[in-house]
C-alpha positions in Angstrom: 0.0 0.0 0.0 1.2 3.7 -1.1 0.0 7.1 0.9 1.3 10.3 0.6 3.3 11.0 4.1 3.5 14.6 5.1 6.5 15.6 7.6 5.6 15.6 10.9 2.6 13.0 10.5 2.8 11.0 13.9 2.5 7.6 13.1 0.8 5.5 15.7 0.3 1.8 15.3 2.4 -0.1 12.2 5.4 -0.3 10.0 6.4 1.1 6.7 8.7 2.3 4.4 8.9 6.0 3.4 10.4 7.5 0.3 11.8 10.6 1.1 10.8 13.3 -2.0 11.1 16.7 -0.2 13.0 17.9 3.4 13.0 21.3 5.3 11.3 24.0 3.4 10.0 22.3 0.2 7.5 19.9 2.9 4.0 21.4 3.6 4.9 22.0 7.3 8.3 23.6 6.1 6.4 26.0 4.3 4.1 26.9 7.5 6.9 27.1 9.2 8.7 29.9 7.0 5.6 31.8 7.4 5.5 31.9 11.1 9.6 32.4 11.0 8.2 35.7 8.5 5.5 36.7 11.0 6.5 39.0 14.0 4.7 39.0 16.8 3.3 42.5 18.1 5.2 44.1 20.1 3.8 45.7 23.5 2.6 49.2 23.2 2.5 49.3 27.3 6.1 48.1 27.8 7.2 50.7 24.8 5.6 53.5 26.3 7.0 52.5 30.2 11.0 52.1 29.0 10.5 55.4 27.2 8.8 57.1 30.1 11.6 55.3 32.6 14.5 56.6 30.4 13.2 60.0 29.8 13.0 60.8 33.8 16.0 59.0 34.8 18.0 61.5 32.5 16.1 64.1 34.0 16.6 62.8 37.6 20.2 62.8 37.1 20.4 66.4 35.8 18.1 67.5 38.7 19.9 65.5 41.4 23.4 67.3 40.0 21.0 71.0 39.9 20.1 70.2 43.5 23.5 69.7 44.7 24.9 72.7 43.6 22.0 74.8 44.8 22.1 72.8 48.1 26.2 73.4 48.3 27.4 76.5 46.5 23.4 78.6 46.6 22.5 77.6 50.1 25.6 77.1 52.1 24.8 73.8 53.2 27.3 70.8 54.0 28.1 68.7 51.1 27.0 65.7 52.6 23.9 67.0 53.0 23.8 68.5 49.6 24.4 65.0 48.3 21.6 63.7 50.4 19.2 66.3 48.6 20.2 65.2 45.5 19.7 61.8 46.2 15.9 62.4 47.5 15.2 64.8 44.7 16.3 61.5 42.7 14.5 59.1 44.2 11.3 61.2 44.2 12.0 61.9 40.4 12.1 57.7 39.3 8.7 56.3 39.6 10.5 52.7 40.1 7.0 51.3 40.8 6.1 51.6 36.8 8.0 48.1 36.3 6.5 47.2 39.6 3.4 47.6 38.4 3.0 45.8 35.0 4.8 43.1 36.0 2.5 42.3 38.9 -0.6 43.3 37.3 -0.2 41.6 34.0 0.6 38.6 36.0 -2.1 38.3 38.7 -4.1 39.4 35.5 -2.7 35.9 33.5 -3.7 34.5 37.1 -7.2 35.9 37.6 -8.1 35.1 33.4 -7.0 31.2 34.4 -10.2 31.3 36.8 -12.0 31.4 33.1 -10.3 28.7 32.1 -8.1 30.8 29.9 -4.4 29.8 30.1 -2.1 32.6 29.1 1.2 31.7 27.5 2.2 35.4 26.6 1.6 38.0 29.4 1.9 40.7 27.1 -1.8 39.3 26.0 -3.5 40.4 28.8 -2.3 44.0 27.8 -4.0 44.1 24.5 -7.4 41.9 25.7 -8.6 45.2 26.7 -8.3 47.1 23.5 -9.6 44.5 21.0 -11.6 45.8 18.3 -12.1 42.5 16.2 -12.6 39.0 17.0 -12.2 36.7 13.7 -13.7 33.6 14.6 -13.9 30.1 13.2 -17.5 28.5 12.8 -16.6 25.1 14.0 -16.2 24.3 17.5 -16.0 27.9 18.4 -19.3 28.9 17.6 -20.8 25.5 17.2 -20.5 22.4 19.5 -18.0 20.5 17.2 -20.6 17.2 17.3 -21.2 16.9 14.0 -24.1 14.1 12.9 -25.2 12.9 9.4 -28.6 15.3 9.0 -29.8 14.6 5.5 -29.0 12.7 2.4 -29.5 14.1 -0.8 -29.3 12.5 -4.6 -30.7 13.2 -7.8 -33.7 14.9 -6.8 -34.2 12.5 -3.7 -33.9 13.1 -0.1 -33.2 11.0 3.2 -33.6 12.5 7.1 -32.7 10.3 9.7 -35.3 11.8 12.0 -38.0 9.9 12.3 -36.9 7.3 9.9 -37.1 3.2 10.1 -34.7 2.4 7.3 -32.6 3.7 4.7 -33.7 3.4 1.3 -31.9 1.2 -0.7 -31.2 4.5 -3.2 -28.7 5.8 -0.6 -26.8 2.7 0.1 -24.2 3.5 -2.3 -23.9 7.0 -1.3 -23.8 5.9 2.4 -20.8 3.2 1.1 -18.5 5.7 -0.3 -19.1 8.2 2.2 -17.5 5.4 4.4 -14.9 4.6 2.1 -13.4 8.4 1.8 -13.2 8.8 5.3 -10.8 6.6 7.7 -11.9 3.5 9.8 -10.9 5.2 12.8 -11.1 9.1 12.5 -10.1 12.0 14.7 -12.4 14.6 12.7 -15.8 15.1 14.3 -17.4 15.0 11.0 -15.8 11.9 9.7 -16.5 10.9 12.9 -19.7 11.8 12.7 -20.0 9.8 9.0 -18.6 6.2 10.1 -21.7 6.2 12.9 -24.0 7.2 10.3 -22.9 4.0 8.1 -22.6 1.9 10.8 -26.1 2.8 11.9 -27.9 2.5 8.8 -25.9 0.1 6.5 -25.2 -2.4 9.8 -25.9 -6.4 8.6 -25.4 -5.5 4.9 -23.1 -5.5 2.2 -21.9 -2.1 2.2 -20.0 -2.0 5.4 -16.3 -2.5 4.9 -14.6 -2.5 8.4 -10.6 -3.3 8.3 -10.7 -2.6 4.6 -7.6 -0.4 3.4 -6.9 1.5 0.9 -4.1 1.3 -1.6 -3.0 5.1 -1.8 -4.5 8.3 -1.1 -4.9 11.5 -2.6 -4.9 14.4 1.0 -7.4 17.5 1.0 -4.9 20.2 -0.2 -5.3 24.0 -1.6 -5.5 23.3 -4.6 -8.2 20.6 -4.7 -10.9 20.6 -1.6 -11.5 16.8 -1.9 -9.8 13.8 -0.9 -10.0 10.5 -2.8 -8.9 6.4 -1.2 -8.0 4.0 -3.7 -8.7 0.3 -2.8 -8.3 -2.9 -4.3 -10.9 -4.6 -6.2 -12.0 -8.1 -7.5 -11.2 -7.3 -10.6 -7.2 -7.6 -11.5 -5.9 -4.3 -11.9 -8.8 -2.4 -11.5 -9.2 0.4 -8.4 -12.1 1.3 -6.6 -11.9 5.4 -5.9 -14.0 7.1 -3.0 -14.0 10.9 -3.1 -15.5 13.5 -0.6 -15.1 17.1 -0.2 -16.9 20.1 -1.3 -19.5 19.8 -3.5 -18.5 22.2 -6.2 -15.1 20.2 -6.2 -16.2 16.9 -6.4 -18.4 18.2 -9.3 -15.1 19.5 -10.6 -13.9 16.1 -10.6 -16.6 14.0 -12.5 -16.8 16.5 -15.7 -20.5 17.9 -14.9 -22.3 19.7 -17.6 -23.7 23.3 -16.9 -26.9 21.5 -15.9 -26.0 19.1 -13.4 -23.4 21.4 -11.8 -26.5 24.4 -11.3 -28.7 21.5 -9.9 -26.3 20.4 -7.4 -25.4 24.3 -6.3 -29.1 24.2 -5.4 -29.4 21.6 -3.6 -26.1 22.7 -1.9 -27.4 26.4 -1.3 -30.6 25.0 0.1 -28.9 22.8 2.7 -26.3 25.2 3.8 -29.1 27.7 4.1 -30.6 25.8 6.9 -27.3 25.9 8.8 -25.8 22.3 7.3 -22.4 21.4 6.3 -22.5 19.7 3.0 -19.7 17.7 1.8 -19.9 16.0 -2.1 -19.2 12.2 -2.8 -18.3 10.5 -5.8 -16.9 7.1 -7.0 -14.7 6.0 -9.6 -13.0 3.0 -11.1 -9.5 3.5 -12.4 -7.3 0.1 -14.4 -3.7 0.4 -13.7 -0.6 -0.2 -16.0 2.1 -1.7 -13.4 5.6 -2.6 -14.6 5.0 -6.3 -13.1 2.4 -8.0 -11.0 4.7 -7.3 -7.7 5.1 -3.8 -7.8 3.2 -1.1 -7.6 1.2 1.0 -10.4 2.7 4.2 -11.4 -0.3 6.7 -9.7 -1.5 9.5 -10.9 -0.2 12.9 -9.9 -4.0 14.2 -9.4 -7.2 13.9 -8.6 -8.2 15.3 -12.0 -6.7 12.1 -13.9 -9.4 10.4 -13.0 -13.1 9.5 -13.8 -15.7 9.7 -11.1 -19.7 9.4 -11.1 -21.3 11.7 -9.0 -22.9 9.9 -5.9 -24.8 12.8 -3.9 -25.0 14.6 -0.5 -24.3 14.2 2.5 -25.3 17.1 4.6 -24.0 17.4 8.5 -25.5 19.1 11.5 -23.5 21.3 13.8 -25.4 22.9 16.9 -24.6 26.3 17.6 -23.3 26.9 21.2 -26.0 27.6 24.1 -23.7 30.4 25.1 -22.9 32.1 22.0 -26.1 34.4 21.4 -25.7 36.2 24.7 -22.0 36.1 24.4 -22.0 38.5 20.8 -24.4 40.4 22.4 -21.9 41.7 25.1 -19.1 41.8 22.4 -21.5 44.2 20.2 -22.4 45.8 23.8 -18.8 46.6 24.1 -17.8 47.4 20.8 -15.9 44.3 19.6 -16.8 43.5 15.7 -16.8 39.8 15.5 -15.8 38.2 12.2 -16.7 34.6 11.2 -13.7 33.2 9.1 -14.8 29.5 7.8 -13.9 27.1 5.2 -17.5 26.3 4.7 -19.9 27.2 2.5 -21.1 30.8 2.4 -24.7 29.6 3.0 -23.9 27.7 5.7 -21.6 30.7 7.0 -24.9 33.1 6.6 -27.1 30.5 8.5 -25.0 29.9 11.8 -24.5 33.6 12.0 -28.0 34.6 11.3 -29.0 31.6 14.4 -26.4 32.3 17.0 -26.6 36.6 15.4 -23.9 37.2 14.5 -24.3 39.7 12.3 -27.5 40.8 10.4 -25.6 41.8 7.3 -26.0 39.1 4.5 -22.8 39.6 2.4 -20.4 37.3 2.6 -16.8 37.0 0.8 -15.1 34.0 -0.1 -11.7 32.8 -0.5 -11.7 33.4 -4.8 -12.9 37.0 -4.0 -10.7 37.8 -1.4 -7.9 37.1 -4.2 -9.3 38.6 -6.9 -9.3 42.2 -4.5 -6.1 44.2 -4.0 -5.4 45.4 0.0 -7.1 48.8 -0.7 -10.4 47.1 -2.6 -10.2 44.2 0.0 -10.2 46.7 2.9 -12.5 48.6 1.5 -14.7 45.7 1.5 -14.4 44.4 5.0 -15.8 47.5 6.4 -19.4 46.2 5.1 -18.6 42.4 5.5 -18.6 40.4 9.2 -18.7 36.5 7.1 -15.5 35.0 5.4 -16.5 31.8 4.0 -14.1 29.6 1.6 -11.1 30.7 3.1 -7.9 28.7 2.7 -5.2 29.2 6.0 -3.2 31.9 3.3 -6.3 34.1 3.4 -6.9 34.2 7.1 -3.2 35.5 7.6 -3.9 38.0 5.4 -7.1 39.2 6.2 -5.5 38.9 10.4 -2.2 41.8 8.4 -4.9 43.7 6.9 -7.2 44.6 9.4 -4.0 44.8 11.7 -2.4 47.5 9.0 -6.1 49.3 9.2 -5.6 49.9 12.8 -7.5 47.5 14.2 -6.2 45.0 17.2 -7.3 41.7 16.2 -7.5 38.9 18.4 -8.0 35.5 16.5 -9.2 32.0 17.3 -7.6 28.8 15.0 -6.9 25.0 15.7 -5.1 23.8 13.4 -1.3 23.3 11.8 -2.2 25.8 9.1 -3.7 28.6 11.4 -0.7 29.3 12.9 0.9 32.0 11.3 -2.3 33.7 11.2 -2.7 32.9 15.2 1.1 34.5 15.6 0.2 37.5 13.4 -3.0 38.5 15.6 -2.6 40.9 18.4 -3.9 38.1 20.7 -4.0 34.6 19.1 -6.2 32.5 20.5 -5.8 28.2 20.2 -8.3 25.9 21.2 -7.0 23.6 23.8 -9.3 20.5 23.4 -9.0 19.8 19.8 -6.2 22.1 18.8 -3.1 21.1 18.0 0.4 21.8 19.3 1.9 23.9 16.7 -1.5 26.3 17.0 -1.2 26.3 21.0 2.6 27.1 20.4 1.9 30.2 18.1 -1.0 31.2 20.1 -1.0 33.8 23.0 -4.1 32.3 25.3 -5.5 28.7 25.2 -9.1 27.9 25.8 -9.1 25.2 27.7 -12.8 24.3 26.8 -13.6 25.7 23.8 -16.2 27.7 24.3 -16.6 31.2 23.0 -18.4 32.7 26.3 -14.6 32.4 27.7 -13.2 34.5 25.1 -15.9 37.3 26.0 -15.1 36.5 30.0 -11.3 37.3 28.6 -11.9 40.3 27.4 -14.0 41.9 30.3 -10.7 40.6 32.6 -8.6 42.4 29.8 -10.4 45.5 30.3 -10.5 45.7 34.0 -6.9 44.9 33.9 -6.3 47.9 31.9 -8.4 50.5 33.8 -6.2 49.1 37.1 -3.6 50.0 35.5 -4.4 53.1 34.9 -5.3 54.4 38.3 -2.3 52.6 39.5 0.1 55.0 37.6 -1.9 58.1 37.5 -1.1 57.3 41.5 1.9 57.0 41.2 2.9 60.1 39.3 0.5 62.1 41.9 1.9 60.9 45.1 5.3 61.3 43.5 4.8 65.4 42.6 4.8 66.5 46.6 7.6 64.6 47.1 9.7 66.2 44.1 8.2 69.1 45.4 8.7 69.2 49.5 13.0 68.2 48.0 13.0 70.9 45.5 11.0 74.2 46.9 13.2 74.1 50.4 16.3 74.2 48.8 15.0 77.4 45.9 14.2 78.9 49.3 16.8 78.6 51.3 14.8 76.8 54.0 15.6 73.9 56.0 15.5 70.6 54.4 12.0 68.8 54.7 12.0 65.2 53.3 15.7 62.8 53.5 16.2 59.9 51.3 14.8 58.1 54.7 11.4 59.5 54.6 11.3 58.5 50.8 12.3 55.1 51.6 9.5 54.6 54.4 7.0 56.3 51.9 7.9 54.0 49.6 6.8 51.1 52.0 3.3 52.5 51.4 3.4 53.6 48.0 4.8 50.4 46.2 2.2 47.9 48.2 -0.6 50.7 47.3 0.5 50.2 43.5 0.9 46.9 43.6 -1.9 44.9 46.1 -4.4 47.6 46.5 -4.8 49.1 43.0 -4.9 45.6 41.7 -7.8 44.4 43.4 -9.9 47.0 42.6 -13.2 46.0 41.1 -14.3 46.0 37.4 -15.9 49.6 36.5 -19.4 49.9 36.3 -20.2 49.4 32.6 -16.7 48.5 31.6 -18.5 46.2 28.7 -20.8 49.1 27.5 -18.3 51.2 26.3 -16.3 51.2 23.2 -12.7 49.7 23.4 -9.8 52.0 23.7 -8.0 53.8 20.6 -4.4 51.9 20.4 -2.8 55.7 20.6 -4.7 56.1 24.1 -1.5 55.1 26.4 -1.7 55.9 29.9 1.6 57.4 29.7 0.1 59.8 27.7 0.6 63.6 28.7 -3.0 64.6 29.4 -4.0 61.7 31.9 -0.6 62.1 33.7 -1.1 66.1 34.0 -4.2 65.5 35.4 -2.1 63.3 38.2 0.3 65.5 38.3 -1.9 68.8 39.1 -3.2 66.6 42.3 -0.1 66.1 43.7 1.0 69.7 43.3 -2.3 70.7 45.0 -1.5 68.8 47.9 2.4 70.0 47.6 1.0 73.5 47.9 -1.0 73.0 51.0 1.9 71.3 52.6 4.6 73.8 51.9 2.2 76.7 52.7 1.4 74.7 55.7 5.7 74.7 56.9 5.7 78.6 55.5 3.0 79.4 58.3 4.8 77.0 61.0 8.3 78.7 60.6 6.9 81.4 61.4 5.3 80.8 64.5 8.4 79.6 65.4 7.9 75.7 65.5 11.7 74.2 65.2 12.9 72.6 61.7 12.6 69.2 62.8 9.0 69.9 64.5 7.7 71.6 61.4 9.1 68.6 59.2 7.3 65.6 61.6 4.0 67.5 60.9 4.5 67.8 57.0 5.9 63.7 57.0 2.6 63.0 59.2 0.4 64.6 57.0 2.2 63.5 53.5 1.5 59.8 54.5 -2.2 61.0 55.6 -2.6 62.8 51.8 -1.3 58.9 50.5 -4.6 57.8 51.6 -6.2 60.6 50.1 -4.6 60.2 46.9 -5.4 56.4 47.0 -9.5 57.0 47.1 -9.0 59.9 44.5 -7.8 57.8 42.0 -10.0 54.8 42.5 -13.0 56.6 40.1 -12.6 60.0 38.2 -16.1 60.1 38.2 -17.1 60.9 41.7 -15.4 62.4 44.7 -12.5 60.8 46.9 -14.8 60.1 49.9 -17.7 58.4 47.7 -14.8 55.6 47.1 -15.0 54.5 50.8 -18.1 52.4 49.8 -16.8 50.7 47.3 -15.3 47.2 48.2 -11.7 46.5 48.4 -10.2 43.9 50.4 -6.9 45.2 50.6 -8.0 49.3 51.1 -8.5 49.3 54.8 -5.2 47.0 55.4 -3.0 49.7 54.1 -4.9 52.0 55.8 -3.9 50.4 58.8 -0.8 49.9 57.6 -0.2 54.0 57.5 -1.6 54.6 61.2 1.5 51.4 62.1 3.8 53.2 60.2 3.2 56.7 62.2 2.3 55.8 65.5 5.9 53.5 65.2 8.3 56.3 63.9 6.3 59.3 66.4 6.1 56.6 69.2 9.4 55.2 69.1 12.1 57.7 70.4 15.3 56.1 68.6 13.5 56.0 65.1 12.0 59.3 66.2 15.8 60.4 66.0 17.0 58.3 63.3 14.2 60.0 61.0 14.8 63.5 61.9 11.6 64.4 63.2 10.5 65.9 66.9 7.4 66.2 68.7 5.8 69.6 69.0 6.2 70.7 72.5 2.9 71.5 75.1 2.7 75.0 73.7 2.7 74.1 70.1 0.3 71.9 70.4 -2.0 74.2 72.8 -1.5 77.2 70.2 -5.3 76.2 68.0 -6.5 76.5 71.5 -5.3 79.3 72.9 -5.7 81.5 70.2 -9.7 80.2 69.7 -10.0 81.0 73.6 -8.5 84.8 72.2 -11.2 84.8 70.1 -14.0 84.1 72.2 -13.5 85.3 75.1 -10.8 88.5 74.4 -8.4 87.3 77.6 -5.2 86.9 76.2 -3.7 83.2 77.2 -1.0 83.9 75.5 0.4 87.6 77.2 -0.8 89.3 73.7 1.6 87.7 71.5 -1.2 86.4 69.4 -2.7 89.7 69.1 0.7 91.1 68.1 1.5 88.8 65.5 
């Protein structure tokens, strides 16, 4: 026996000998494989935009920290050790070091929290782009169907056959039910050729036409070029060959020689199945009389499928349920502005059904694999703004229409199984593999894995994607806000000539808060109300961006102005340096709080974000009151920190001077008066 052998086949069970005609690139999987070689993977917009941002203000901390030490040295008259100490705060203040911080532990715990939706992610930078998808190109079966295919309907010359209902298969269909076996193997992995051997066993059991163990001679594969496949066996008869053929109908037509009139006939009958939702395959026999050399060796086969002479058989039309899920689960992608685009090898009618059951898309068009080459990018882009169903499409089209829509500025996230929807899977922002009946080289190019299938996770994925992006959001706009009063409260004393206010110390302790705030509590925040109802996020919309992080930035300076007019107004009552500085380091780690709820939601005042849940909030909250009470409480760190508790009189002084007020009897001798 003689078969075709493609590289990489796993064989199983048995022994052979293979003739080796092609190696390396020249084999169909070398091919696939210098196309994902040729594909590069998106990069990440987020990690762009953070080692930009990172190397822009580290340059600008250094020249700062320099600025500051002269000023502190040569303009101020201060030591040099505690110019260098400036310098170094001023620096520290100027890096936000928590930016890494932050996407590395987000987009983690974010991989994390998508597994809970039985999502693995093998590329974190996925979970970046989840939340900024604007088209999901989906394949029909078992993605938006159940992938349990069943025999629904026999069709041949005019006659039909449903199995519903019926006793017996007419004897009519017995030799379309034969073939059907013969063209598909004895013990399939496909679901629909699985779905084909029950059929025959079912209806053709205890007769004739069952051929179990039978094996063919050679075998011409399913390719590109031809969308049939064909088994030669053995006959009776010396040197004659019985051929079974299945594939698409219009190519099995192709391959028995049908006049205008039969091929029109059987486009009906094809049109009018796929219309109701069925996939409908063609099959055919043949009988072919070999020339071999000698009785002991092989015939010489024919290159193709086309050298040989079939007789049209019928229809055999399969049944694929659409997913209980998938209705509601468009819905919500629609809801939140996600196009969805069905990209199937089936027929268009069949395309148009599923779509119009599980809606899809109300649109009728569809374009198929011969359009789609027959359009340049510009035509073919054109078009795909008024078409949601591909239908036809060989794996070459997929990757192109996956570059296209990419090119249009679209982020694409793509689901595929199989060998030859890999490069396509690699070229999308977020491939997608299935994990039951995918195979390894489309998990490998893949970014995420469904680990059952089913569309409604892909949806769950995205609403994860898009919470993980707003976190991320509020988890740097806090951090460039709590960082401006700390730039500020280094820089402003030393311009001034006052006493130094923060020490690299204080910025290490507030980074104790500030790095578990980024990290834990920003994190866990909960998904935004009506995250799903809005429209995804333009790709230029970066949260490094300069509007968002002058928004940030004008809070912090708000707070640094309160603080330093706040140590204006106590030098001048006299408080001491290191008195004045404990009450601006007390009430800086206060304003941390403040800035936390702030930047929680936009939309509504810091206080209203008390109510909302957080299981982490309140701990660093506690965490802050620790962290003062320790460093006022404990004399030694008291010391090592630079700070002093305000004597009896300074704290008294609200009360005294209120008493003043009231009353007009000076407790203070006047001085309050004078002043």
């Amino acid at each position: 026996m003689g078969a075709l052998l493609f590289a990489s086949t796993v064989v199983t069970r048995g022994v052979g000998v293979a003739e080796v005609c092609a190696t390396a690139a020249h084999t169909a999987v070398g091919r696939i494989g210098a196309d994902l070689a040729a594909t590069v993977e998106p990069p990440s917009a987020l990690q762009q935009g953070s080692r930009r941002l990172v190397r822009t203000l580290g340059t600008a901390a250094v020249v700062l920290a320099l600025v500051q030490v002269l000023l502190g040295w040569w303009w101020n008259g201060r030591p040099l050790l505690d110019s260098l100490l400036s310098g170094i705060a001023l620096a520290m203040g100027i890096l936000p070091e928590e930016i890494p911080v932050i996407l590395t532990v987000f987009l983690a715990l974010g991989a994390w929290r998508i597994s809970h939706q039985k999502v693995l992610t093998r590329r974190v930078t996925a979970v970046e782009a989840l939340g900024a998808i604007t088209v999901l190109a989906v394949d029909k079966t078992g993605t938006l169907t159940m992938n349990r295919m069943a025999v629904a309907e026999l069709a041949s010359a005019g006659q039909h056959f449903r199995p519903e209902g019926a006793s017996d298969l007419p004897e009519h269909f017995h030799l379309l039910a034969e073939f059907a076996m013969l063209a598909t193997p004895g013990d399939p992995f496909d679901p629909m050729e699985k779905a084909i051997q029950q059929f025959g066993h079912q209806w053709l059991q205890g007769t004739e036409h069952v051929h179990d163990g039978r094996e063919p001679e050679f075998e011409y594969a399913l390719s590109g070029e031809i969308l049939a496949m064909t088994r030669v066996f053995a006959s009776d008869e010396p040197d004659v060959h019985l051929l079974a053929t299945k594939g698409a109908p219009e190519a099995v037509a192709d391959l028995c020689h049908l006049d205008d009139v039969r091929r029109l006939a059987i486009r009906r009958q094809v049109e009018a199945m796929a219309e109701r939702g069925l996939r409908v395959l063609g099959v055919a026999r043949g009988r072919w009389r070999s020339t071999a050399p000698a009785p002991d060796q092989r015939p010489p086969w024919p290159q193709s499928q086309h050298d040989f002479d079939f007789d049209f058989l019928g229809l055999v039309a399969l049944a694929d349920p659409p997913r209980p899920e998938v209705p509601a689960a468009l819905a919500e992608c629609r809801r939140a502005g996600v196009r969805v685009i069905m990209m199937t090898g089936d027929h268009p009618a069949t395309a148009r059904a599923i779509a119009q059951q599980v809606g899809l898309s109300d649109r009728p068009d569809v374009i198929t694999g011969a359009q789609l080459e027959a359009l340049d990018d510009a035509a073919l882009r054109e078009r795909l703004r008024h078409v949601d169903l591909c239908a036809r499409l060989k794996p070459e089209h997929k990757l192109r229409l996956v570059q296209l829509l990419r090119a249009s500025g679209e982020v694409v996230a793509m689901t595929g199984d199989g060998v030859n929807d890999a490069p396509a899977l690699k070229a999308a922002d977020v491939g997608i593999a299935m994990g039951e009946r995918g195979t390894d080289v489309a998990r490998e190019a893949a970014a995420l894995v469904l680990l059952d299938d089913s569309f409604a996770r892909i949806v769950a994925a995205i609403r994860q994607g898009r919470r993980i992006d707003s976190n991320i959001r509020k988890a740097i706009r806090f951090t460039f806000a709590v960082h401006a009063p700390i730039i500020a409260l280094v820089l402003v004393p030393t311009l001034l000539k006052w006493p130094t206010l923060l020490m690299p110390v204080h910025i290490v302790l507030l980074q104790l808060l500030i790095d578990p705030t980024c990290a834990i509590v920003l994190e866990a925040e909960p998904e935004d109300s009506g995250s799903m109802e809005r429209q995804p996020r333009p790709v230029s919309d970066s949260p490094f961006a300069v509007g968002p992080l002058v928004s940030s930035v004008l809070q912090g300076l708000g707070i640094a102005a309160v603080l330093l007019a706040g140590q204006y107004w106590l030098a001048g009552q006299g408080w001491a340096s290191a008195q004045s500085r404990t009450v601006v380091f007390g009430t800086l780690v206060l304003c941390v709080m403040l800035l936390i709820l702030a930047n929680r939601d936009l939309s509504r005042p810091a206080l209203r974000g008390i109510t909302t849940p957080n299981p982490w909030l309140w701990r660093i909250a506690a965490a802050m009151v620790v962290l003062l009470a320790a460093v006022l409480g404990i004399p030694w760190l008291r010391t090592l920190m630079g700070l002093a508790l305000p004597g009896p009189k300074t704290w008294w002084w609200p009360l005294d001077c209120w008493r003043c007020a009231w009353c007009g009897w000076s407790w203070c001798g006047g001085r309050a008066g004078a002043a």
